[in-house]
C-alpha positions as CSV (number, residue, x, y, z in Angstrom):
1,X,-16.6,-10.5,-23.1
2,X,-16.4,-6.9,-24.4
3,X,-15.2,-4.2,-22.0
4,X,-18.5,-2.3,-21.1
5,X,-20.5,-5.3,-20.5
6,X,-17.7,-6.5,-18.2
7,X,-18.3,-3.0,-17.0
8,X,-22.4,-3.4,-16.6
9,X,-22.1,-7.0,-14.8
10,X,-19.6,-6.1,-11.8
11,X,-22.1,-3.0,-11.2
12,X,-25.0,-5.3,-11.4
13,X,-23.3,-7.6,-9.5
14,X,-22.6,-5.4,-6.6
15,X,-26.1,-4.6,-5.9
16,X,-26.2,-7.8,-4.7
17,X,-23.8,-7.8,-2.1
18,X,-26.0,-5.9,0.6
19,X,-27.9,-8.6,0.6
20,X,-25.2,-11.4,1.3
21,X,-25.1,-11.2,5.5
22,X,-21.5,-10.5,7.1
23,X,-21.4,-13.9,8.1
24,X,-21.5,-15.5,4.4
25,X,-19.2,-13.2,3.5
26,X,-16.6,-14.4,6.0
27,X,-17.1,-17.8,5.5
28,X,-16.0,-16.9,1.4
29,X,-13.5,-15.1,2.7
30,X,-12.1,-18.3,4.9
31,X,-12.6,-20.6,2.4
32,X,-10.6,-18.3,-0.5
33,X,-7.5,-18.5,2.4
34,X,-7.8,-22.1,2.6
35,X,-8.5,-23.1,-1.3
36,X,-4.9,-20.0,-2.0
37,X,-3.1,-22.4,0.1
38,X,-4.6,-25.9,-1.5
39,X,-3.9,-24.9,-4.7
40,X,-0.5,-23.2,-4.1
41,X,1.1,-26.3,-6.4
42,X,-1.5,-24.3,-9.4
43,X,-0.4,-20.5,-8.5
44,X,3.1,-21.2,-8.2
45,X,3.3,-22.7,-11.9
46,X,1.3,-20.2,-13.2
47,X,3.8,-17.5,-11.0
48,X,6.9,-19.1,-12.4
49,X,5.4,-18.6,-16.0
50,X,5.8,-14.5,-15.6
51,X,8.9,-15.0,-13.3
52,X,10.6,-16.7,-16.5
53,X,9.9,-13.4,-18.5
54,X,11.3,-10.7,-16.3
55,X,14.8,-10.1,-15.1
56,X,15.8,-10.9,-12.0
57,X,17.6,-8.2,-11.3
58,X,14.6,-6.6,-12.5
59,X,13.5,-4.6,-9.0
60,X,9.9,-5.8,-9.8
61,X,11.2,-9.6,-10.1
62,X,10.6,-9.8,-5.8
63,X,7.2,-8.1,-6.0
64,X,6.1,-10.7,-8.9
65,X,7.5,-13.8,-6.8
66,X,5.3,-15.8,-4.7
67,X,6.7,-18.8,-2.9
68,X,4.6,-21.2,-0.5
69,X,5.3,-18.8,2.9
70,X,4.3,-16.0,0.5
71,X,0.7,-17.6,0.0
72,X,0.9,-18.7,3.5
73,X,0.9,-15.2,4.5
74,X,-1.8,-13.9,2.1
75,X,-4.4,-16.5,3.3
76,X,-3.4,-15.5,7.2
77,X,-3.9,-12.1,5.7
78,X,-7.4,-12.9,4.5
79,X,-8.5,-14.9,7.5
80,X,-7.5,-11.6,9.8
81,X,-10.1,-9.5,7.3
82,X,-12.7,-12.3,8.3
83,X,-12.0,-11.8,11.9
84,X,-12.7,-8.2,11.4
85,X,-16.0,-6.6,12.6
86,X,-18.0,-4.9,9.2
87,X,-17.4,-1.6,8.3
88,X,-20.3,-1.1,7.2
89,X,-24.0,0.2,8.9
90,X,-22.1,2.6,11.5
91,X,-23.9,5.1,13.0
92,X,-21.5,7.9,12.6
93,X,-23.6,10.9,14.0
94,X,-27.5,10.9,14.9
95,X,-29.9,13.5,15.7
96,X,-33.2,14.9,16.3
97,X,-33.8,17.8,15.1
98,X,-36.1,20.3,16.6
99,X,-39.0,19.9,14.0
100,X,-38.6,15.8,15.1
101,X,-37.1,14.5,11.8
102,X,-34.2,11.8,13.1
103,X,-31.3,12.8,11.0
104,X,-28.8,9.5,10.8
105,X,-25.2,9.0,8.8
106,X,-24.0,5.5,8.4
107,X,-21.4,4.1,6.8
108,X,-22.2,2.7,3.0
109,X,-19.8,0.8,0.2
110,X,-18.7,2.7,-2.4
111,X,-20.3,0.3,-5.0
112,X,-17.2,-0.6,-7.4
113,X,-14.0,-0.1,-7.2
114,X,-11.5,-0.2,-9.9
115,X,-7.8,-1.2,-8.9
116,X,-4.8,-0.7,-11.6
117,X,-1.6,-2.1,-10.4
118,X,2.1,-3.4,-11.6
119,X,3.6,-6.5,-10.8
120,X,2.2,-7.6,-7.3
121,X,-0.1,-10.6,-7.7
122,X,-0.6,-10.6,-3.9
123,X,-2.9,-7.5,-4.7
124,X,-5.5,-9.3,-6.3
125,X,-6.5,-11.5,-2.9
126,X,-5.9,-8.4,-0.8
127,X,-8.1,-6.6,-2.7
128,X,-10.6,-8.9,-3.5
129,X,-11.2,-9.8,0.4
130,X,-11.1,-6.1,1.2
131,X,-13.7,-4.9,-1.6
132,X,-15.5,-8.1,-0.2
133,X,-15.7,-7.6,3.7
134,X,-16.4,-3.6,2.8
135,X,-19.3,-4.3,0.0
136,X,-17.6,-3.6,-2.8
137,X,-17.5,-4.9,-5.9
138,X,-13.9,-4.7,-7.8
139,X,-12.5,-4.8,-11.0
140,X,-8.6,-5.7,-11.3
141,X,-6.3,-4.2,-14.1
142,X,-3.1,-6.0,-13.7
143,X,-0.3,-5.3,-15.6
144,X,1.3,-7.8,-18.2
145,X,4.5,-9.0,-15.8
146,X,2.2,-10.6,-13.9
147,X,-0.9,-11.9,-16.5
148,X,-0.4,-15.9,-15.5
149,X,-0.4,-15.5,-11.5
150,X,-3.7,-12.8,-11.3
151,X,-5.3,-15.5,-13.8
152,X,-4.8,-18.2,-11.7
153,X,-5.5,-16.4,-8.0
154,X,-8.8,-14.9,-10.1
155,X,-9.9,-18.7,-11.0
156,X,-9.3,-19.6,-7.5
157,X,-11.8,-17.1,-6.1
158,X,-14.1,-17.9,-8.6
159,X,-14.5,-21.1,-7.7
160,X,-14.9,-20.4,-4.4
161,X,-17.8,-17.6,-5.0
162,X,-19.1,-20.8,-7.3
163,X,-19.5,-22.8,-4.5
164,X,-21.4,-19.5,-2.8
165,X,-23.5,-19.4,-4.8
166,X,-22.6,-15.9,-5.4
167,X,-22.1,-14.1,-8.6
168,X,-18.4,-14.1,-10.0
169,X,-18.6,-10.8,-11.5
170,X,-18.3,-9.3,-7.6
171,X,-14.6,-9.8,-9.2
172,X,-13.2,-9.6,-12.1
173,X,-9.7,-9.2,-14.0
174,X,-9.4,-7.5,-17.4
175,X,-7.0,-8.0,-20.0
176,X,-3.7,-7.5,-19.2
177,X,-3.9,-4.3,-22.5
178,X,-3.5,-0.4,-22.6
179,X,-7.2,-0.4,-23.9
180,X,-8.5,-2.2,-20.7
181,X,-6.8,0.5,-19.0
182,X,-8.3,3.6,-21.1
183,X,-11.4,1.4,-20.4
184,X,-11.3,1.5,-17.0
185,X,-10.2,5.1,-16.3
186,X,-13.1,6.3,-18.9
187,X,-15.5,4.0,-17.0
188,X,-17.8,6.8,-15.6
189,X,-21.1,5.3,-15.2
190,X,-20.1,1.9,-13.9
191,X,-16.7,2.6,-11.5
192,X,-17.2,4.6,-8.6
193,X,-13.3,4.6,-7.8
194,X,-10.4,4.2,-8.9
195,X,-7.2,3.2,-7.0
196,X,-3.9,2.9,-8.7
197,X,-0.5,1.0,-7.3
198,X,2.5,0.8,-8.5
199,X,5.4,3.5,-9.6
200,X,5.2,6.9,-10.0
201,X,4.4,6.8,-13.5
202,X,1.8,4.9,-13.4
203,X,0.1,6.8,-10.5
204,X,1.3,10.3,-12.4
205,X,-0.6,8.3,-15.2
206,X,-4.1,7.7,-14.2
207,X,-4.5,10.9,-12.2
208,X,-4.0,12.3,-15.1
209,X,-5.8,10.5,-17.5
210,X,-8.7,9.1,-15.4
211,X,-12.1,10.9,-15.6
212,X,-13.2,9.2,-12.1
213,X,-12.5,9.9,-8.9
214,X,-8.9,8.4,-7.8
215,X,-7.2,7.6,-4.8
216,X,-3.4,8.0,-5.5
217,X,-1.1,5.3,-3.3
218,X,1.8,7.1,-3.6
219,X,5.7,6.2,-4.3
220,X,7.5,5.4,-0.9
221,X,10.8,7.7,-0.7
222,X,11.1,7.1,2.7
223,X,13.6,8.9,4.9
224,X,15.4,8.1,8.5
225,X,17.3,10.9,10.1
226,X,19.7,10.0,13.1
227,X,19.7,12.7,15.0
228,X,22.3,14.2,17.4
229,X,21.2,12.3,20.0
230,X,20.1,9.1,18.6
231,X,21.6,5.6,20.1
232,X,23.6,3.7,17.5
233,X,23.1,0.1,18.2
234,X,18.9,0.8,17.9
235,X,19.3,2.9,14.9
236,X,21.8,0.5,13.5
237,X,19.0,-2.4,13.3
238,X,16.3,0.0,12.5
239,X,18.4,1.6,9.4
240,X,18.8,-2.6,8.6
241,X,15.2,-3.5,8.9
242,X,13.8,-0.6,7.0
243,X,16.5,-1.0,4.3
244,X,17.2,-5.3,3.9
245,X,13.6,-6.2,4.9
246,X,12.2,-6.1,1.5
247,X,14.0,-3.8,-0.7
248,X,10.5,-4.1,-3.2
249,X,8.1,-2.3,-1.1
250,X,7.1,1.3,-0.6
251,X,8.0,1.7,2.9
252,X,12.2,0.8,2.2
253,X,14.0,2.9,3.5
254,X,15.7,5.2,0.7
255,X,18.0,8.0,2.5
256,X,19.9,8.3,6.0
257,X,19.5,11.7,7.2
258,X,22.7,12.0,9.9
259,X,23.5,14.9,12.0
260,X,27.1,15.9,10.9
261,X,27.9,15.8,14.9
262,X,27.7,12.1,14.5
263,X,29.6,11.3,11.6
264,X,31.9,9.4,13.7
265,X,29.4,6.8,14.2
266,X,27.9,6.4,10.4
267,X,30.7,3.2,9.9
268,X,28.7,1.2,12.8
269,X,25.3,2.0,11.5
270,X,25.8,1.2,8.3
271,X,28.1,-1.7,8.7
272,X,25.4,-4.7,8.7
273,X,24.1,-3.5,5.3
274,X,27.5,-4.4,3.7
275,X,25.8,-8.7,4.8
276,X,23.4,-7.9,1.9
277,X,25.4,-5.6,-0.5
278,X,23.9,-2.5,0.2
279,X,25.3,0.3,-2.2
280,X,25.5,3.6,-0.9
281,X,25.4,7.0,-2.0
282,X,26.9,9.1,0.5
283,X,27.3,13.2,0.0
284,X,31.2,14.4,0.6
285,X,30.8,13.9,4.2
286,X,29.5,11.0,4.8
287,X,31.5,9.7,2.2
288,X,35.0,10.5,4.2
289,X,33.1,9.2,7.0
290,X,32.5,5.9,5.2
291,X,35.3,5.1,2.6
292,X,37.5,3.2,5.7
293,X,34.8,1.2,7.0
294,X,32.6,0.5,4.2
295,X,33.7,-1.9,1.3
296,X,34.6,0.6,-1.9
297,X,32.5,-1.5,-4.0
298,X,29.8,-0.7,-2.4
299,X,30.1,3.0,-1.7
300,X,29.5,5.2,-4.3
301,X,29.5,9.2,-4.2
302,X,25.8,10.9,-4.2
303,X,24.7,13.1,-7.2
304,X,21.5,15.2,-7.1
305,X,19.5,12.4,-8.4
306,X,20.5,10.2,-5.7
307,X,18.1,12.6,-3.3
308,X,15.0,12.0,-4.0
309,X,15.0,8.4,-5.9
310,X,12.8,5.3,-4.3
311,X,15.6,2.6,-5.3
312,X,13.6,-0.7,-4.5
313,X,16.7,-1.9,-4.6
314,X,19.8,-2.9,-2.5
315,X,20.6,0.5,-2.4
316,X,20.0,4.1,-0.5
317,X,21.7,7.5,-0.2
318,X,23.2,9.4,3.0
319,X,22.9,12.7,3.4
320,X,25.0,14.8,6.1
321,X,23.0,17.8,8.0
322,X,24.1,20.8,10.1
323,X,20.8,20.8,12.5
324,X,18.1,19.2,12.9
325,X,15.9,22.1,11.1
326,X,18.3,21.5,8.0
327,X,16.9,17.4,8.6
328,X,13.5,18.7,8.0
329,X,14.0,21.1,5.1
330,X,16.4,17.7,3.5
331,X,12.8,15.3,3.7
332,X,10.3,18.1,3.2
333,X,12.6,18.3,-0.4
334,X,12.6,15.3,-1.6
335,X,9.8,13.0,0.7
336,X,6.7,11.4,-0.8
337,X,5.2,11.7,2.5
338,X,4.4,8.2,3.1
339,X,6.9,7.2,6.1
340,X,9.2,9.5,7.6
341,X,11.3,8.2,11.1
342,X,13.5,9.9,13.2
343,X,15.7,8.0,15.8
344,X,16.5,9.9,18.6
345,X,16.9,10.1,22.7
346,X,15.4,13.4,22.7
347,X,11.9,13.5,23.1
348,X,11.4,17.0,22.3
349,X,12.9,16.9,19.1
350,X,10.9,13.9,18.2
351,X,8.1,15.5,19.3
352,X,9.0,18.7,17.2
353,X,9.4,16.0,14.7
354,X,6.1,14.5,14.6
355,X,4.4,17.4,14.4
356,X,6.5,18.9,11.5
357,X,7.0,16.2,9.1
358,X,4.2,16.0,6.8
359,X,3.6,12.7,6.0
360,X,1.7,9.7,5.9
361,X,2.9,7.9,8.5
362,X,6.0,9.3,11.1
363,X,7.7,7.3,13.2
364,X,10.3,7.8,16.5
365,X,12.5,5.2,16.8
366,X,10.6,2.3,14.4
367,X,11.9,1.1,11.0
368,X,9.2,2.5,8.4
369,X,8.6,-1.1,7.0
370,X,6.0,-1.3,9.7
371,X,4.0,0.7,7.0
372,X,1.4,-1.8,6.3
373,X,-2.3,-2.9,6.9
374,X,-1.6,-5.9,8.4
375,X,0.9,-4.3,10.9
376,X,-1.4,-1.6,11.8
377,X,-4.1,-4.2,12.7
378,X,-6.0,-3.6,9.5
379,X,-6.3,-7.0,8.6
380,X,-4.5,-5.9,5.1
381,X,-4.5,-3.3,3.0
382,X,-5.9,-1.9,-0.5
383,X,-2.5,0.7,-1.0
384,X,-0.6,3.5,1.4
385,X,-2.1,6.5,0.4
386,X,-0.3,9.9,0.2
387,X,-3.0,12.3,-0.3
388,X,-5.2,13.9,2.2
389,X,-8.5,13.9,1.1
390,X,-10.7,10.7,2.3
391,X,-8.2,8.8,3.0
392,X,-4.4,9.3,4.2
393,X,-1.8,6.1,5.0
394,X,-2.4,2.2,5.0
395,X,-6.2,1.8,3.6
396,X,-8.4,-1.2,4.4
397,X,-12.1,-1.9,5.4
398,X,-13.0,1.8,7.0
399,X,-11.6,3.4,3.8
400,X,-13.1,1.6,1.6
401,X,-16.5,3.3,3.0
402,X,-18.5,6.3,2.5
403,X,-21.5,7.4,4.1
404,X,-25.5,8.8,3.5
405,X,-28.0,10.4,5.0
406,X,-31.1,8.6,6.5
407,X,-34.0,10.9,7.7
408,X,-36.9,9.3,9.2
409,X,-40.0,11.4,10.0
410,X,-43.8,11.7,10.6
411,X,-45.1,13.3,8.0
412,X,-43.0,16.6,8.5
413,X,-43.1,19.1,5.5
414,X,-40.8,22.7,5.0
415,X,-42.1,25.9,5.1
């Protein structure tokens, strides 16, 4: 099917979804869980297909996997969007106005919404049940790593919407090619928005090359500063979680920001990561702090670059600071502003904290990998995003919303 009339049938396609009633819609969406997890045999094959073409030690190669708990997970994730009350048809103001005209806003899909993303097959279920739930039709751009899995998790949902009755083209994946992506970004009159996720170069790549409206889900170079008076057994497991979790994922923790007065206590909060051979990239004084304690191996002496990098990898930097104002100027450097955490006992510097740190999501005394849809009682999510206009941080149903203007009169006319 050539690109614009793939184009023209997802728009026509989405002016049929006001009509299908919120209750239909999360019976699809149940059914889509149940059917991921009844054909996980099917998704799995196709998903080791791309896994035999990439690297392992490829940091995408964890992103591309899926495994059995993996799909598990999706379909809970998709159930929990079900579960979800519409976001759609809220009244978000109302008034009268003096001359009688009943002036209404109420929340409206954006029509179609275009999504271009790397190697993260779990992206085309969360998308599709959020673009779903919020009214929207979608149009998926994978990227080649992971051409066999979308494939198969498309045919799955295309069955299902089969069954529905519904018309398949409220979803559809293009060719994993660059000229389904120059399609796509130059797709004015049938895409209404456009949300890239992945790297930095490929969000760099369609804000600059798209000619509609984007949403940019930014890189995660997360930070954690210990400050002078943080506890070391609770940042110890938070520095862990946010680091081991998943080292894949936007919200891994990148760089340990440590007060210089606690120096002493850097060898217990880093020593867990030597279980999963974390490296680390420690300034001057953290690495004299470090070099007894943690295996030489593993610990490595910072460079410029090492500030600044999202690793997704077993690996992060430290960097040593005289005060906690010097913390600040250290993330407002290098951050992405997506999740930013301080650990600390002192409730006015985390306070001074939250309200100085600009990012996405900030955190006192919880390990940024709690930066997700899901977590935040979302249901799932469509991307973190970095920016501030429409929408800022983990974006699901609400986001995925705009709004109009309903007057309602009795004949009223202006002077």
């Amino acid at each position: 099917m050539e690109l614009n009339a793939i184009f023209k049938a997802v728009q026509k396609a989405s002016f049929t979804l006001p009509m299908l009633g919120d209750e239909t819609i999360n019976e699809i969406l149940k059914r889509v869980a149940q059917t991921a997890i009844e054909q996980t045999p099917y998704i799995l094959a196709e998903n080791e297909k791309d896994l035999a073409r990439m690297d392992k030690n490829d940091p995408k190669y964890d992103r591309l996997l899926l495994t059995a708990d993996r799909i598990e997970a999706i379909a809970r994730d998709m159930r929990n969007v079900a579960l979800l009350p519409s976001p759609l048809g809220k009244v978000k103001s109302q008034e009268i106005r003096p001359n009688g005209i009943q002036i209404t806003r109420i929340t409206v899909p954006f029509g179609v919404i275009g999504i271009i993303y790397e190697a993260r097959p779990n992206v085309s279920f969360d998308v599709f049940s959020l673009c779903l739930k919020s009214g929207n039709a979608c149009i998926l751009k994978g990227g080649s790593d992971a051409a066999y899995s979308n494939l198969a998790i498309i045919n799955v949902i295309h069955s299902v919407l089969k069954e529905f009755g519904v018309d398949r083209h409220v979803v559809e994946l293009l060719p994993a090619t660059r000229e389904a992506t120059s399609a796509l970004l130059n797709a004015v009159d049938y895409v209404d928005l456009l949300i890239p996720r992945g790297s930095s170069n490929l969000i760099n790549f369609v804000r600059e090359n798209a000619r509609i409206p984007v949403i940019e889900t930014g890189a995660g170079i997360c930070h954690t500063y210990f400050d002078e008076w943080g506890e070391v057994e609770k940042g110890a497991a938070i520095v862990y979680n946010a680091k081991t979790r998943r080292v894949s994922v936007c919200n891994a923790l990148d760089c340990l920001i440590i007060h210089k007065n606690r120096l002493s206590d850097l060898g217990k909060i880093c020593a867990k990561l030597q279980e999963k051979e974390v490296i680390i990239h420690a300034d001057p004084l953290a690495y004299e702090a470090l070099k007894e304690s943690y295996p030489a191996v593993l610990l490595k002496r910072a460079t410029a670059e090492s500030f600044g990098t999202e690793f997704l990898a077993y690996e992060m930097a430290v960097k040593t600071v005289e005060n906690f104002e010097e913390a600040l100027e250290a993330i407002r450097e290098n951050s992405s502003k997506h999740s930013e955490c301080i650990i600390t006992e002192n409730m006015q510097n985390a306070a001074r904290f939250t309200k100085l740190i600009d990012a996405a999501c900030v955190y006192t005394n919880v390990s940024t990998a709690f930066t997700d849809g899901a977590q935040f009682g979302l249901g799932a999510e469509i991307g973190i995003s970095t920016q501030k206009l429409h929408a800022r941080g983990p974006m699901a149903l609400e986001e995925l919303t705009s709004y109009k203007w309903v007057i309602v009169g009795e004949g009223q006319i202006r002077n």
